[in-house]
KEPA-216568 format. One line per field, with one value per residue (C-alpha): residue in one letter; x negated, y, z. Coordinates in steps of 0.02 Angstrom, whole numbers. Last residue first. Layout:
<nodes>
residuo: c(a:...)
x: c(X:...)
y: c(Y:...)
z: c(Z:...)
</nodes>
This chain:
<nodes>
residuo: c(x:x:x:x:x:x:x:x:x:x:x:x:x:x:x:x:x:x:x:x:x:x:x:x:x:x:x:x:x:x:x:x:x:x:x:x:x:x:x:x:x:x:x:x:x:x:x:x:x:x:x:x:x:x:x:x:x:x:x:x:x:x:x:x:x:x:x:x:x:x:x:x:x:x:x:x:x:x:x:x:x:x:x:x:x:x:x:x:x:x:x:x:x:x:x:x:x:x:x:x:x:x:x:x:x:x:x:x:x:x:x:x:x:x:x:x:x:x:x:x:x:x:x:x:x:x:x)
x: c(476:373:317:198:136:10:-36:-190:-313:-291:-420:-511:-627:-516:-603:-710:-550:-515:-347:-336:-215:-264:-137:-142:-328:-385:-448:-533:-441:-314:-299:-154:-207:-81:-141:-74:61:131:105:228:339:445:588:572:427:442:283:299:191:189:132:291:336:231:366:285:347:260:374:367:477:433:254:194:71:43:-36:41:44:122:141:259:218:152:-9:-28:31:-64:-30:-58:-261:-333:-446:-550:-498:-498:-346:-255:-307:-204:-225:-72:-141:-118:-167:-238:-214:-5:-89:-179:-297:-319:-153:-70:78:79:243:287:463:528:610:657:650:534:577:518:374:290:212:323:188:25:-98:-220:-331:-383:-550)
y: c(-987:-857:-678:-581:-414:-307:-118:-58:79:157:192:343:318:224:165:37:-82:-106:-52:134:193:382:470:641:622:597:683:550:399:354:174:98:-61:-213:-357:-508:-644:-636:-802:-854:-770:-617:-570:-389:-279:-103:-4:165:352:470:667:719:828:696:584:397:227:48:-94:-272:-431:-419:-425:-479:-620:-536:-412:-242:-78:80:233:376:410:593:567:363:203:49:-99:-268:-279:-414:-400:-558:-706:-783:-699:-630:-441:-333:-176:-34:96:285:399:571:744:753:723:895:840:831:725:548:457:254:204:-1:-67:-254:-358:-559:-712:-795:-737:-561:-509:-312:-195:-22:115:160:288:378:534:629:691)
z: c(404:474:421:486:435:542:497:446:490:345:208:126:-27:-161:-303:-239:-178:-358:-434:-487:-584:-654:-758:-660:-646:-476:-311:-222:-192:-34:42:142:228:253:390:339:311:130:112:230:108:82:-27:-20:22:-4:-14:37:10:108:101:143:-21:-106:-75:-167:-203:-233:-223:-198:-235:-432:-444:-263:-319:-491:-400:-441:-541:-537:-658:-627:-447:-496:-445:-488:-385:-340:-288:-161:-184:-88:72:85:170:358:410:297:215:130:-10:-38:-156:-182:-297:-252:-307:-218:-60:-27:89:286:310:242:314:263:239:256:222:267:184:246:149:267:432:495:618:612:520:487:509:432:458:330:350:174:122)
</nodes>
């Protein structure tokens, strides 16, 4: 129901932040939560976090727990993930995903629950 595209990919140095906003249309935004997922080359896409409605509940990987953030404007139909102290590791292509109309509590985390994806946006960072 909802269109996806991400912005704000591109090449740091280990250590390095940078910010990633996926902007959302064809829905009403503020019914869906939101989840960041990424893929590396070679591997299977990996969830990154999630964030509810209202943007009062998030969750993460344990991989990024702690250097990432999850954030949401539903007045701008966006939502953000922050990405702060990054690694080598953290090299990969980041998809924004949007669920069906939700629950105002609902947190999803598995790729099955969201039904609209991004086209992805490319993160590299190099040491």
């Amino acid at each position: 129901q909802v269109q996806l595209v991400e912005s704000g990919g591109g090449l740091v140095q280990a250590g390095g932040s940078l910010r990633l906003s996926c902007a959302a249309s064809g829905g009403t935004f503020s019914r869906y939560a939101m989840g960041w997922f990424r893929q590396a080359p070679g591997k299977e896409r990996e969830f990154v976090a999630t964030i509810n409605r209202s943007g009062g509940n998030t969750y993460y990987a344990d991989s990024v727990k702690g250097r990432f953030t999850i954030s949401r404007e539903n007045a701008k139909n966006s939502v953000y993930l922050q990405m702060n102290s990054l690694k080598p590791e953290d090299t990969a292509v980041y998809y924004c995903a949007a669920t069906a109309p939700s629950s105002y509590y609902y947190l999803p985390r598995f790729q099955t629950d969201f039904g609209s994806w991004g086209q992805g946006t490319q993160v590299t960072v190099s040491s």
